[in-house]
C-alpha positions as CSV (number, residue, x, y, z in Angstrom):
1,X,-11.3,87.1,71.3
2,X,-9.0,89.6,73.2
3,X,-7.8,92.3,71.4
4,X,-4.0,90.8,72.0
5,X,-4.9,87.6,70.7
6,X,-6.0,88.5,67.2
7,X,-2.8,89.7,65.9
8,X,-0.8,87.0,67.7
9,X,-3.0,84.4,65.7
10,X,-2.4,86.5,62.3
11,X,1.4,86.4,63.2
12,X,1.1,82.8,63.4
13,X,-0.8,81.9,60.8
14,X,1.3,83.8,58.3
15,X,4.3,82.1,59.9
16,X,2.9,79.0,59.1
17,X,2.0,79.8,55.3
18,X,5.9,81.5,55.1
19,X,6.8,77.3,56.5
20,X,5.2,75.3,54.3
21,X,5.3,77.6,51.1
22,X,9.3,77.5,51.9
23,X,8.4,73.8,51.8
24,X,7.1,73.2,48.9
25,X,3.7,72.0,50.4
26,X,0.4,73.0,49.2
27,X,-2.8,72.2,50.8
28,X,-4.6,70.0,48.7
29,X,-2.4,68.8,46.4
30,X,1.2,67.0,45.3
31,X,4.2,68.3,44.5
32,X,5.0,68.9,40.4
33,X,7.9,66.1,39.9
34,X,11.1,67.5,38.4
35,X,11.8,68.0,35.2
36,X,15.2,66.6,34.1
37,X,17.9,69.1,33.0
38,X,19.0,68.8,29.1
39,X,22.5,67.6,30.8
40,X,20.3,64.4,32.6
41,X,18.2,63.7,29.1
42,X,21.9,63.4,27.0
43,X,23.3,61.3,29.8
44,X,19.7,58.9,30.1
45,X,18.5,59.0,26.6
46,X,21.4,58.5,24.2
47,X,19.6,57.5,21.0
48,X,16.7,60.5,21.2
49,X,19.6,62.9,22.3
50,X,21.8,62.2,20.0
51,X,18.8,62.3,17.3
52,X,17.8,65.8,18.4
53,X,21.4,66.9,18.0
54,X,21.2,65.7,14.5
55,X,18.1,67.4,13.9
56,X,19.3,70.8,15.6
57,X,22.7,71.0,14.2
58,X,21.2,70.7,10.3
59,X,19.2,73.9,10.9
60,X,22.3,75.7,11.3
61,X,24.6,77.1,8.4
62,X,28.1,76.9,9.4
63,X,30.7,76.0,12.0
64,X,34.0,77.1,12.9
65,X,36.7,74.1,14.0
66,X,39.9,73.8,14.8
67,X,41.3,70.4,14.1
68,X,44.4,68.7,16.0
69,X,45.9,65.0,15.7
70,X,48.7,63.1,14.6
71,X,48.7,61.3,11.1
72,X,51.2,58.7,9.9
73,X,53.2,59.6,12.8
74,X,53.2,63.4,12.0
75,X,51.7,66.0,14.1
76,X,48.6,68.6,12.1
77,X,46.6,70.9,12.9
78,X,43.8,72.8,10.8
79,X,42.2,75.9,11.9
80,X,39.2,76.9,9.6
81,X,35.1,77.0,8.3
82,X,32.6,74.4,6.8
83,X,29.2,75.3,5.6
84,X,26.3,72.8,6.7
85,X,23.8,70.8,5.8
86,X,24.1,72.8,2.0
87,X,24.7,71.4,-1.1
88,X,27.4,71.4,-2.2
89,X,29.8,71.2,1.5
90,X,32.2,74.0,1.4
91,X,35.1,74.4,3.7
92,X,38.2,76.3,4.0
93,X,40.8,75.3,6.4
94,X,44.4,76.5,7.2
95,X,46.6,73.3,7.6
96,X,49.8,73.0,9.6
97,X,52.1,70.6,9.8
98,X,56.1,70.1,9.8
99,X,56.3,71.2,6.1
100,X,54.6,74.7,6.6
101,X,51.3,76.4,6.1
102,X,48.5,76.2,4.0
103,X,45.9,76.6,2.8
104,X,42.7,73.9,1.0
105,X,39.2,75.0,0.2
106,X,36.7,72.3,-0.6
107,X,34.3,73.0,-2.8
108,X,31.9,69.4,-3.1
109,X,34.4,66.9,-4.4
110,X,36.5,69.3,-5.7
111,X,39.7,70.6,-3.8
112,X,42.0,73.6,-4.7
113,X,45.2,73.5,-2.4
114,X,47.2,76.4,-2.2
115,X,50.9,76.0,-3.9
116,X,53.7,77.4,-1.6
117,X,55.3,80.4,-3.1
118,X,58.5,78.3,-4.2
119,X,56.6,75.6,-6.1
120,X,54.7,77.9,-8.1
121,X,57.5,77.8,-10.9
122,X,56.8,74.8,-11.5
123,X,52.8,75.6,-12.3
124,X,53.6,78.8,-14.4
125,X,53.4,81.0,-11.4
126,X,49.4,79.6,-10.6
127,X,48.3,79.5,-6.7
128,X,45.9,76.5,-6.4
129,X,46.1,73.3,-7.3
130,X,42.4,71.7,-8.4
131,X,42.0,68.1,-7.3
132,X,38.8,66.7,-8.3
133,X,38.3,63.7,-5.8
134,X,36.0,61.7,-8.3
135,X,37.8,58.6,-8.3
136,X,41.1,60.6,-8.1
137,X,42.0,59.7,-4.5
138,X,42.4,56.4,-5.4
139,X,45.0,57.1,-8.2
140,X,47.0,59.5,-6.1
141,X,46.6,58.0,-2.7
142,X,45.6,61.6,-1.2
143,X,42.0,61.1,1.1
144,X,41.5,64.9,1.3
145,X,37.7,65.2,0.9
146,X,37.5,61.8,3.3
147,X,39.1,64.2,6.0
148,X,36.7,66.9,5.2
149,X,33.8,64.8,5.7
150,X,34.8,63.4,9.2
151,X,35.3,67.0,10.2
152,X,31.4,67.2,9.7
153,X,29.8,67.4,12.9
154,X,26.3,66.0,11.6
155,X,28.4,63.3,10.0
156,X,29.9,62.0,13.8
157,X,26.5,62.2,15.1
158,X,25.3,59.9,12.2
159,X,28.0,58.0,12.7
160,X,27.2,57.1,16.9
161,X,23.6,56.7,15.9
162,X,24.3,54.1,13.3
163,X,26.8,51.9,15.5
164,X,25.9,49.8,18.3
165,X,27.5,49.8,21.4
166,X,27.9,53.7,22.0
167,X,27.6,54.5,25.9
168,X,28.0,57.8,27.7
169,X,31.2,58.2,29.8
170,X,29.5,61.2,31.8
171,X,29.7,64.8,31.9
172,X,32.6,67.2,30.8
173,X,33.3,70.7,30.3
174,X,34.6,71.2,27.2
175,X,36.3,75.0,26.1
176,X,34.1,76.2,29.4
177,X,31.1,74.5,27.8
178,X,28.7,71.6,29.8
179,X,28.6,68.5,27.4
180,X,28.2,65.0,27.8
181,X,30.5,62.9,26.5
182,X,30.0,59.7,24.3
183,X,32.0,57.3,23.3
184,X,32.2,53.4,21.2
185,X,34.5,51.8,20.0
186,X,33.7,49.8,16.5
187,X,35.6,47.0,13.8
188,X,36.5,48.9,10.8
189,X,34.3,47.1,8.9
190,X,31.2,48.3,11.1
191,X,32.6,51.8,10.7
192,X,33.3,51.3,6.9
193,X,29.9,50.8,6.4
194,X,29.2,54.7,7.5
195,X,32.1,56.2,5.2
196,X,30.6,57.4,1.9
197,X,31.0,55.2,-1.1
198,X,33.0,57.3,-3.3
199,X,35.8,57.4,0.1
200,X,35.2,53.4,0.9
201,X,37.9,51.9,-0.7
202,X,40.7,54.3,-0.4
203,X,39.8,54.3,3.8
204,X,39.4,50.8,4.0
205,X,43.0,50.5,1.9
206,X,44.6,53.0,4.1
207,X,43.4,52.1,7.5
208,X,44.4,48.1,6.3
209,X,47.8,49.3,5.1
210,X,48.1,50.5,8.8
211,X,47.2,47.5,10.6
212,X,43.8,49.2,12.1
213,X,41.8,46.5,13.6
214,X,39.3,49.0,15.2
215,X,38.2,52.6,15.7
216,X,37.6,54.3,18.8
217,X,34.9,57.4,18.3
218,X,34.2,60.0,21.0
219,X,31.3,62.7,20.7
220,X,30.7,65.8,23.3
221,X,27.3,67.3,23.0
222,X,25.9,70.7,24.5
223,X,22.8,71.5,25.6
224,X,21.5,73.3,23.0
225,X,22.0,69.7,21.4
226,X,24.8,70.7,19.1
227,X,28.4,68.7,19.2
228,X,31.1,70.5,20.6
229,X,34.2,68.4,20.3
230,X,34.2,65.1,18.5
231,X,37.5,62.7,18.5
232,X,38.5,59.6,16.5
233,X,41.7,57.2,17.5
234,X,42.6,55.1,14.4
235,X,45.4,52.2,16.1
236,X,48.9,53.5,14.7
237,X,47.5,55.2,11.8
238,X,46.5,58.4,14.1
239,X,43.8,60.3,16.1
240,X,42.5,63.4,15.8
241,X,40.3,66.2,18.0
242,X,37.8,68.6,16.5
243,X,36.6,71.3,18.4
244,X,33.4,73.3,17.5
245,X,32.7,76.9,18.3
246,X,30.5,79.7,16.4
247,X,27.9,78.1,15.1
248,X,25.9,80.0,12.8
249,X,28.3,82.7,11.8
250,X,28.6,83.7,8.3
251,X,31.3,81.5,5.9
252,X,32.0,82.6,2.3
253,X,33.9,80.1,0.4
254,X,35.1,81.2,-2.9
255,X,36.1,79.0,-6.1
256,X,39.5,80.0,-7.0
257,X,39.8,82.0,-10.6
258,X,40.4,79.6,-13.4
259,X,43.3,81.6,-14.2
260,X,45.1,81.2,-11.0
261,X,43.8,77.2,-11.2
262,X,46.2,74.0,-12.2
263,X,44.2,71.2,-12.7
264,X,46.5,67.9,-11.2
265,X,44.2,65.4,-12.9
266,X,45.4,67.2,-16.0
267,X,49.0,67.3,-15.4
268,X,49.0,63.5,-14.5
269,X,47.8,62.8,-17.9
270,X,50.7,64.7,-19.3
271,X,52.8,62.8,-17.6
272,X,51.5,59.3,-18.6
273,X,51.3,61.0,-22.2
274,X,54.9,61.8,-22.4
275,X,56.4,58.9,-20.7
């Protein structure tokens, strides 16, 4: 071989490896199939996504939310912490709607609501109010720890996972964030059968009271498998939006002191006594 050949047949011959390594070809064997991304498994397998979200979000401790909706025809919105997958739940949330500010700490089934300054004559000058939701949201009507546990977002993935007929809409950006979004609509009665038995009866009279008929439940998922906005639409009882951000960061939630404490289930009875 001439001397001017030789380097015009190395020139080729790496022009040629350049091609087909550009091309994905290798001699002698097939190309690796793709992977899906985390975005394609949410989408094409609901029930083991929506699984592995359950199992990811109950490694973590806490979750910041901010709540908005409309109940009983009046706009809320709560801004605020829960602790997760502990024992007992513990949340404290700032709640606004047309009568003010304030705020409610959940401590288990116990709540302590904070008592506007102007009411607190009325309490001998004590900040919280102690409602102990063992069987007393039935006597009063108030559902507070209910509304605290659909906040959960382990509880709306439990929630998809237990009812049939939950499809994916597609993907969304939610606060910036790529998610896939899941939705179903469900009978009460089908969704009744997910609501803890101690809040049963006081939903079921409530969302009946209201004419529901059905629920419509919507999810948006990550892809680190953790929810980032979940949504419920309850007829013309209301709707509400959570939206989840800061998972993992720190949330201390502190029992009120005794002496700054008025126990309702008390002052009911002192009622009842003196009438």
């Amino acid at each position: 071989m001439s001397l001017w050949k030789k380097p015009a047949v190395v020139a080729v011959s790496a022009f040629t490896a350049f091609v087909v390594s550009a091309c994905g070809v290798t001699s002698g064997s097939s190309e690796a199939p793709k992977q899906p991304s985390v975005l394609e498994l949410l989408a094409s397998d609901l029930k083991g996504s929506l699984q592995k979200t359950v199992d990811t979000t109950d490694k973590t401790d806490s979750v910041t939310l901010t709540m908005t909706g409309t109940m009983g025809g009046e706009k809320i919105s709560m801004q605020g912490a829960l602790t997760l997958g502990g024992d007992p739940l513990k949340a404290e949330m700032t709640m606004t709607n047309a009568k003010g500010t304030t705020t409610v700490r959940m401590i288990g089934a116990v709540i302590y609501a904070e008592i506007p300054a102007e009411g607190r004559k009325a309490t001998g000058g004590k900040r919280w109010m102690k409602m102990d939701m063992t069987g007393l949201g039935e006597m009063t009507g108030t559902n507070f720890a209910k509304q605290f546990e659909d906040m959960d977002p382990i509880k709306q993935v439990k929630t998809l996972l237990a009812i049939e007929g939950t499809t994916v809409v597609g993907q969304e950006t939610v606060n910036g964030v790529p998610t896939v979004h899941y939705t179903v609509t469900t009978p009460v009665a089908t969704y009744l059968a997910q609501v803890d038995a101690m809040h049963r009866n006081a939903t079921e009279q409530a969302l009946t009271a209201q004419g529901v008929k059905e629920l419509k439940i919507d999810l948006w998922v990550d892809e680190q498998y953790r929810p980032r906005r979940a949504g419920m639409v309850m007829g013309k009882m209301g709707d509400m939006a959570i939206d989840y951000t800061d998972y993992g960061k720190a949330v201390t939630v502190e029992t009120p002191l005794a002496a700054e404490t008025t126990d309702l289930a008390e002052m009911l009875e002192g009622l009842t006594t003196a009438s």
